[in-house]
Structures are given as C-alpha cells and as structure tokens.
N, C-alpha and C positions, 0 to 999 in steps of 0.2 A: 347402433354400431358398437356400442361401449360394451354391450352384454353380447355381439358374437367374436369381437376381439378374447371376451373371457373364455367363449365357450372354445374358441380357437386355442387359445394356450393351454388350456386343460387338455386338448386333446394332443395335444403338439408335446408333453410334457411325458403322456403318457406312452405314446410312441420314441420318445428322446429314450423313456427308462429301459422299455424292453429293448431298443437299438443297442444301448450301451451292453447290455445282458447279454445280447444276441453276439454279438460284437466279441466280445471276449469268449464264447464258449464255439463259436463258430470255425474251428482250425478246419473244415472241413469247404470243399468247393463245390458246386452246383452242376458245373462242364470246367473239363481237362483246359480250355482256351483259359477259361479266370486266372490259373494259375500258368500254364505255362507259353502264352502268349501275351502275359501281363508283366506275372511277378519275373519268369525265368529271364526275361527282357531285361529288368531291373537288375538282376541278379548279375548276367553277362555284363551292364557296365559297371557297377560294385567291384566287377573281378574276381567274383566266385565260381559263376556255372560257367566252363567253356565254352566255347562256340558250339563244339562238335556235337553239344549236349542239347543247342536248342533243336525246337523243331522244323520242318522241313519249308515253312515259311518265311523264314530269317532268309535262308538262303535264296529263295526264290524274290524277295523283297515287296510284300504284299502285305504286310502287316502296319497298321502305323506304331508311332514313339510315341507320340504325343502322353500319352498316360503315362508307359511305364517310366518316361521324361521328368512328368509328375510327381510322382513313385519315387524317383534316383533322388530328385531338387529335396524328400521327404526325409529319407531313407542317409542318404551319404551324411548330414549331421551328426544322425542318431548314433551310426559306428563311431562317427570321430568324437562323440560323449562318452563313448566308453560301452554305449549298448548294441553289441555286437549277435546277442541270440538272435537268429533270425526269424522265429518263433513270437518274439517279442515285438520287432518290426514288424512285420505283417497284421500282428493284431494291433498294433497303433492304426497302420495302412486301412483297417478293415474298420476301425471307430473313426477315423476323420474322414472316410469316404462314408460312410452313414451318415455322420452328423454332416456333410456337406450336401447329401441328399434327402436329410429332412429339411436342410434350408429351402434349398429347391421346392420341397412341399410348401413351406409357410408361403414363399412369396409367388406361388402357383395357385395356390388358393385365395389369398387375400385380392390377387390382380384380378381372380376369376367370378368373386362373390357380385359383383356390379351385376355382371352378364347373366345371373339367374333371376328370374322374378320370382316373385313371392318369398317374405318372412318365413315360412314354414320351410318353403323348400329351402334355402339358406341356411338354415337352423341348421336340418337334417345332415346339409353337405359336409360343414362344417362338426358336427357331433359323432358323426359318424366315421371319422376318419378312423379311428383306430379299430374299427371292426374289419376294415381290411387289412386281415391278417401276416398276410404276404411280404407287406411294407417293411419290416425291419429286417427281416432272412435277404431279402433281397439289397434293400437300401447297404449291407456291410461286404456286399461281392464286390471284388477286387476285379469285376469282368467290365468287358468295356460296355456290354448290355445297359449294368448298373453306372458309368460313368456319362453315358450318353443322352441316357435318361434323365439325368440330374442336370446338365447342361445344356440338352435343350427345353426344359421345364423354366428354365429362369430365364431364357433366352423370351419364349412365350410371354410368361410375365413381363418382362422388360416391354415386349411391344405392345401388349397392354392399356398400360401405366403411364398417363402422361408422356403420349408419344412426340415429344421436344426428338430433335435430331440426334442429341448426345445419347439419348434413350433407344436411338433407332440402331445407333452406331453398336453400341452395346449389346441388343436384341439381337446384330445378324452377324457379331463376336462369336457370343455364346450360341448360335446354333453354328456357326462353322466351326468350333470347338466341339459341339458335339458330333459332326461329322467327322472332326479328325480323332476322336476317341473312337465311332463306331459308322465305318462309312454309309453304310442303309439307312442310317440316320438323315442323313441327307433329303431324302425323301419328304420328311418333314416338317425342314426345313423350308423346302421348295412350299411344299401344302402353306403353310403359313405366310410367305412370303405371296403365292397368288391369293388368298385372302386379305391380306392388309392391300393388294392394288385391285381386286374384284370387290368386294363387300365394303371393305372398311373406306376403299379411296379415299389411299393416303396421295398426297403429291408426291410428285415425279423427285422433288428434292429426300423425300425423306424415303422413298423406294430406294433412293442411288446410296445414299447412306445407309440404310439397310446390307445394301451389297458391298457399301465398299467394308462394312464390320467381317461379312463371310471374307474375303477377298486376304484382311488382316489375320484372320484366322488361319486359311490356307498360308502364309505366308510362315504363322508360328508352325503350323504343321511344317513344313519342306523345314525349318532348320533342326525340328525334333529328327525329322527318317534323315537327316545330313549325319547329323547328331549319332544315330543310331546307327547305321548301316556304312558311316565312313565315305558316302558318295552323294552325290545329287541326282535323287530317285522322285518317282511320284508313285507311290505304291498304289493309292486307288485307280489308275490305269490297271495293273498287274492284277489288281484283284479284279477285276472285271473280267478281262481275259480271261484268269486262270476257274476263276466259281464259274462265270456264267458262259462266256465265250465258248470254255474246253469244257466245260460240266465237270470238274474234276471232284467238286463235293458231292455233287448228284452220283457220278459213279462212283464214289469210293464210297458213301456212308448210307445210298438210296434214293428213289425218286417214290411220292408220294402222293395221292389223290388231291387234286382242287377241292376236296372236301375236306383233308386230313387234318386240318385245325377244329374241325367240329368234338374227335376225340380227342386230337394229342392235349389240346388246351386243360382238357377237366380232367386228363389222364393224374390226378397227383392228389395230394390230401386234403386240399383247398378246392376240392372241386364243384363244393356247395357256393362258394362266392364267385367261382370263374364262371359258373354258370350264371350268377345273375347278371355277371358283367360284361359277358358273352350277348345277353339279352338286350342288357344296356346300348351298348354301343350301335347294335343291329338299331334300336327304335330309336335313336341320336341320330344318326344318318337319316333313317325318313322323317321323323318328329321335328326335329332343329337343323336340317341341311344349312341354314347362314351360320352357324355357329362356327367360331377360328377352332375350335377341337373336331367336331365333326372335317373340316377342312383340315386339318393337319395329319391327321388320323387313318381316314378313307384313303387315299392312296399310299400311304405304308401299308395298310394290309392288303389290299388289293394286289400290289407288287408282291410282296410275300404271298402270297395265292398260288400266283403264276407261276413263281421260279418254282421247278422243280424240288427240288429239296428241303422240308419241311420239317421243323424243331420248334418246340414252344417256346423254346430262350428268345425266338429269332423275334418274337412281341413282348420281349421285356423291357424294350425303349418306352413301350407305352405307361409302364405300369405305375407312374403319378401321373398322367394325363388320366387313367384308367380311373381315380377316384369320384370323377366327375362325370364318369357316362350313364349311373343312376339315376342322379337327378337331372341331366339334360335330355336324357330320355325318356322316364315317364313319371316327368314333371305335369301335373292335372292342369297346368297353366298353355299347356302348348296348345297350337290350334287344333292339330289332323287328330280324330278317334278321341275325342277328351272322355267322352265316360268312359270306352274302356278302360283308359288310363288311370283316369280319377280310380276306379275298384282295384286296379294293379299300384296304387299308390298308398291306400287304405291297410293293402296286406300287409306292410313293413310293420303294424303292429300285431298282426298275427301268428299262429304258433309254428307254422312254416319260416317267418320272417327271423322269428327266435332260435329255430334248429339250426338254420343258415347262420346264425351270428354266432349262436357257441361253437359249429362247429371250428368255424375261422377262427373265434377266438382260445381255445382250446391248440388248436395246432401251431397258433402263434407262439402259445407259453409252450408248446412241446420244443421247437425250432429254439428256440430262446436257450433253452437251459440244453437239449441237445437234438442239434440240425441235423439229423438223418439225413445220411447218403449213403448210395451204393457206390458210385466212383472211387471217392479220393482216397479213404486210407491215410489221413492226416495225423488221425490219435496214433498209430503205430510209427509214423515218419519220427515225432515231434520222439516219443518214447527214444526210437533208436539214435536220435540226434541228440538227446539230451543224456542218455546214457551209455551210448555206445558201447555195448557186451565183445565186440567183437565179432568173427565169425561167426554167420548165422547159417544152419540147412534147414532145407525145407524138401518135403516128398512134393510138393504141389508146383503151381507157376511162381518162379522165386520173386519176391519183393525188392525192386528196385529201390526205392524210396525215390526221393525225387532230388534234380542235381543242386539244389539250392539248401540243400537240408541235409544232404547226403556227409554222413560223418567222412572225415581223411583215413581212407584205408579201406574203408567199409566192403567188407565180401561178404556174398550168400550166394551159397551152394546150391547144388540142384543132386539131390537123391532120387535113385532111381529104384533100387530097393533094400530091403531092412538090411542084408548083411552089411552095405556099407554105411551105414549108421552105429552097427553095434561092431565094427573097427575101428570108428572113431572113439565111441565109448571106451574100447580098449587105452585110449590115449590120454581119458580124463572125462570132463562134464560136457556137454552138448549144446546151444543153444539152439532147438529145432520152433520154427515158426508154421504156424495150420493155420488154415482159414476158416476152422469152426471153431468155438468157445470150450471144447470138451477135449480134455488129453487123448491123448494118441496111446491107443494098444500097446505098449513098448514088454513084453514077458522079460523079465529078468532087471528091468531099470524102472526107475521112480520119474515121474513127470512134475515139477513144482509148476506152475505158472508164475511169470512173471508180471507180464500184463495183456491183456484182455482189452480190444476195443468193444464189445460187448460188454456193457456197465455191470447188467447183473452176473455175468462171470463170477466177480472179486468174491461175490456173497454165497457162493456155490452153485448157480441157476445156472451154467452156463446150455446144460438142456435145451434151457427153452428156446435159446438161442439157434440151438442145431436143430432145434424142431421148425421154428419159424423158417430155415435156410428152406427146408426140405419141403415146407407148403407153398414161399414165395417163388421156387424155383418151377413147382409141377403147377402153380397158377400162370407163370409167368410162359412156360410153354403150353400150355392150352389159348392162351389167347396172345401172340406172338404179335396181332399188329398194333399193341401196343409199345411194341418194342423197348419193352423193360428191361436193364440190363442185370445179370446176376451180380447177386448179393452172397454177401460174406463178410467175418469178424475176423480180421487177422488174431492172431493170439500167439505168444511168445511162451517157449518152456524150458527150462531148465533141467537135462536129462542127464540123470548119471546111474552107474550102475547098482542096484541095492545093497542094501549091507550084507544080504546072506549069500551074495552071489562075490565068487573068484573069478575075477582073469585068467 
C-alpha cells in the first residue's frame, strides 16, 4: 500500500503541474454555457453584466446558482483586494476549480483501489492516471459539466469509505450538490444510490441519511436560485419542461441518432483514448455489472441515448469516473471471456498501446500551453479589455466581445464596403479587425497588426494560418455530420493612410 500511495502522488503531482499550466493559458472556453451561463451569472451579481445581457435562461429561470454562488462567495473578495481584472479572476476561478477537481480524483481513486483485484491491475489504474490526457483541459472549465463531475466523484468516494452515517450524510450532500451544479447529474446519483440499497445493502438508517444529505443539498440549491433570480423558483422543474417537455434544445440546436455518440465522442483530438474508453465502459457494463461505477454510469448514458439532442460535453460528468473503466473492464481477473481479456490486457504494452498514450499525451501538453478552440475568442476579448484602442470596424460579422469583459464605451462597426473605410481613413488611423491572420488588401493605406489570435502571426506566418482556415472549412463541409463549427483567428490592425498618399 505504501509503494501505490507513491505511485499515486507521482501521478497526482504530475497532473497538479500540467492543471496549473493549463489553468493559466486557458482564457479560452469549450461550450458558450461555461462562460455565459456560469461566469455571466457571476458577473450580473458582481454588478457588471446587466440583466439585459444574460442569456435567455436567466429569464425563463431554469438555470441553477448554485456555482456561479460559488463563483460570487470567490470572486466579490478578490475585487474588494484591490484585484478587479476580471481576466485575473476567472483564471484564479479556472485553477481552484482544477485543483478542487484533482482532489476529487485523489479521493476517487484511493476509495476505489479496494474494489479492483489484483496488484497489477491496481498498479496500472493508479500509474496511469496521467495518460489520460483530457483530465487537466477539462478539470480548469468553469462549466457546470466540470463542476458536477468533481462533486459527485467525492460524493462516490464518501460512500465508499467507511460507510459510518456521517459519511452517508456527506456522500448524498455531495451528489445533491452535484445535481444542483448540473441537473442530469442527478441521474447518478440515483445510480449510486440503488446500488448502495441493491448490491452493497446498506440499512434502512444509512439509505435515509444518504437522502436526507441530497435533501440538504436541495435545500442549499433553493437559497442559491432565491439568491439568484430574487424569488422562490425551482428551476429543475423549468428545465424539464422547457429541454425535454417542449424539446426546445432538440429544436433549436438538432435531433440526433441513438447512435450519435458512437462519432460525436472520438469527433476531437483525443480520439485515440475516447476510444479505448468507449470500449472500456461497453465491457464494465457486461464484465463487472455489480460494480457501484458500472451502476452509477449505465443509466446516465443510457438517458443521454434517448433524449433527442446529443453533445459530447453532455458525458463530461463522467470523465473521473471515466479513469476507471479500463481497468474494470478488461481487467484478466474478471469472470465472463477471461482469455480474451487476459490478450486485450497484454496489449497495453504494445506499440498500439504506446501510439494511444503519445498521442493523449502530446495533446495534453498542446492544451496545456495553448487549448485550441473554435468558439470563444477569448485571446481577442482579454486584448481589447486590457487595451481598449477604441472604436473598432470590421468588413466581417462584428466582434461582440463578451459583457463581462466588454470595455465601458466599447463600439465596433460593421462595414459594408471599402469606400467607407477609406472615409474614415480620411479622418485619421483605423482600428479594422479580420478573422484571418493575413492583412487586408487596403491599396493606398498600410496595415500594422496589432495582435493576432493566431501565435504564429507575431512571427510573420500568419499564412499558414489562412491556409489551415481554408482546409478546415472545405473538410469541415464535406463531412457536416460531424458538425464542426467554423473556425477562424480574430486579428486586430492598425490602418492608416501611407506616407505617399494625400487626402
């Protein structure tokens, strides 16, 4: 036990590094919800973003508080110290929801090592934590995905762990906190909850304290949405209605095949490890059906199956339960099909096993230093927040920025074509923003760049930048049902008229 508590910190140490990495370089969001059904939340009670500016959930009251409640209790100090960048807070925001979601990992692990047999497979579970990649990118989201996941990981552990009643009370805390962070989390909770009275049979006293911990929870929820919304609401009613009841997410965003997880899941960079964990999980369900993960697990996805409308994020509550569905499924120790297994267990030292691990780990250090995304536009936000040029035009779809970040004053134009750009130029210098890395044709004016979300820009490459635009665009429509969304590098320039040219 003494040498896998080691091999545990080494890996837990090495994950802590890249989270903190990841953490700081990460101003970028995963889905539009992380931030503005999280942070913008935060921001409305701060007293920054109006009302008018959140989104169309606020008003409808289907969102919970609970987080960005969180969030505020984090956040409202930090201005009253004097640290009012809000650039600043949110990447604190994004390192102590990491590091509270590696804790989540340690004591998710540690509760779980009992429940595997065999030294070996133990070793592996354990040593191998950091080769899934995904774990830090993820672990610093500010989504309630990532907050839910981390809350009911420790909830799991808790009931685990010398299940005494105080530990039961606490177990069904923490997954009704994950519910109030992310309500389909729910789901999971219930899973877990009929294994501890089917499998585990616990007694009747330590089921009722289990419920009366959710019960407590719910209880912190109603005064977060009290809190939030100025009334006494229960939003998970509202959301039910309004997602599933009226299908309003299935209409407005699609309805997808009962198969559609089979691609959207490995649709991304990491799709060499989502597939083995895709595999994982499938032979945990038939290999280990007693297992409290297999139980917890199988009916969250299952549910997400059915409902119509399907996103990979919608199985990011799993993704520290997710570490464990390797080895609990083909584990050579289990009964059903052992020699298969046993030869599917042998390959993890093989050179497939090894392309699988660079490539996870390769994309972890890319994520780390910089988390590509097509969404958010955060390097540009943080730029014009911190520097505010002023009036900006743009020929394209103009840049918002976002109301939490949005400098006081801040205008951008919408051009329609060159003469009235080169009327402004009549008036002085221009700050025009494109969505490719490469200056704009201007005949008669000079284009400096100022800054460039595309890195290699700075260095003069921004080329390859506009080259990549133009191949991920005509890939991206040939194969449409991966519904990849366009991609582009904001880029800011500085236009004025050349020295040999007169007004």
């Amino acid at each position: 036990m003494v040498c896998m508590d080691r091999e545990l910190r080494r890996s837990l140490v090495i994950l802590a590094v890249v989270t903190l990495v990841t953490a700081w370089f990460s101003v970028t969001f995963y889905f539009p919800d992380e931030h503005f059904q999280v942070l913008e939340f935060m921001s409305f009670k701060l007293g920054i973003t109006p009302a008018s500016s959140l989104p169309w959930e606020f008003g409808a009251r289907i969102r919970p508080w609970f987080q960005p409640g969180v969030y505020f209790l984090i956040a409202r100090p930090l201005i009253a110290s004097g640290i009012t960048d809000m650039f600043t807070i949110t990447f604190i925001l994004r390192l102590l929801t990491g590091l509270f979601s590696l804790t989540a990992l340690a004591l998710f692990v540690r509760a779980l090592l009992p429940t595997i047999e065999g030294e070996d497979e133990r070793r592996a579970f354990v040593r191998y934590l950091p080769l899934f990649g995904f774990l830090p990118y993820l672990f610093v989201r500010t989504s309630s995905e990532t907050f839910s996941a981390a809350f009911f990981a420790l909830g799991l552990a808790m009931a685990l762990e010398r299940r005494t009643l105080s530990r039961m009370a606490l177990a069904g805390l923490l997954c009704g906190l994950a519910f109030e962070s992310r309500y389909q989390t729910g789901l999971l909770g219930l899973g877990l909850f009929a294994w501890l009275a089917v499998i585990a049979r616990e007694r009747p006293a330590s089921l009722a304290t289990f419920l009366g911990g959710g019960v407590a929870a719910l209880v912190i929820g109603a005064l977060a949405d009290h809190w939030g919304y100025g009334a006494w609401v229960f939003p998970p009613l509202g959301y039910v209605d309004v997602n599933l009841m009226q299908g309003v997410a299935a209409h407005q965003f699609g309805r997808e095949p009962v198969v559609a997880y089979l691609y959207l899941l490995p649709a991304q960079i990491f799709f060499a490890i989502t597939l083995v964990l895709m595999s994982g999980v499938v032979a945990m369900w038939l290999r280990n059906p007693r297992h409290v993960v297999s139980w917890a697990s199988l009916p969250f996805v299952l549910a997400h199956i059915v409902i119509a409308h399907k996103e990979a994020r919608f199985l990011f509550p799993l993704a520290i339960l997710a570490v464990s569905f390797p080895v609990l499924g083909f584990s050579p120790r289990l009964p059903r099909w052992r020699e298969a297994f046993t030869r599917i267990w042998n390959w993890r030292t093989s050179w497939a096993a090894r392309t699988v691990t660079a490539i996870s780990v390769l994309a972890m250090l890319y994520f780390a230093l910089y988390p590509f995304g097509v969404r958010p536009h955060m390097p540009m936000a943080r730029y014009l927040y911190r520097h505010d040029p002023g009036p900006v035009m743009s020929f394209e779809k103009p840049f918002d920025s976002y109301p939490m970040f949005r400098p006081a004053g801040f205008i951008i134009g919408k051009l329609k074509v060159a003469a009235q750009l080169d009327a402004l130029l009549d008036k002085g210098p221009v700050y025009l923003l494109t969505q490719t890395p490469v200056p704009p044709r201007l005949p008669g004016a000079n284009a400096t760049m100022l800054y460039s979300e595309f890195p290699l820009a700075r260095f003069g490459y921004g080329q390859v930048g506009a080259d990549y635009i133009t191949g991920y665009t005509a890939f991206a429509a040939r194969h449409q049902f991966l519904k990849l969304l366009p991609l582009y590098w904001y880029t800011l320039y500085r236009v004025e008229r050349s020295a040999t040219i007169r007004p």
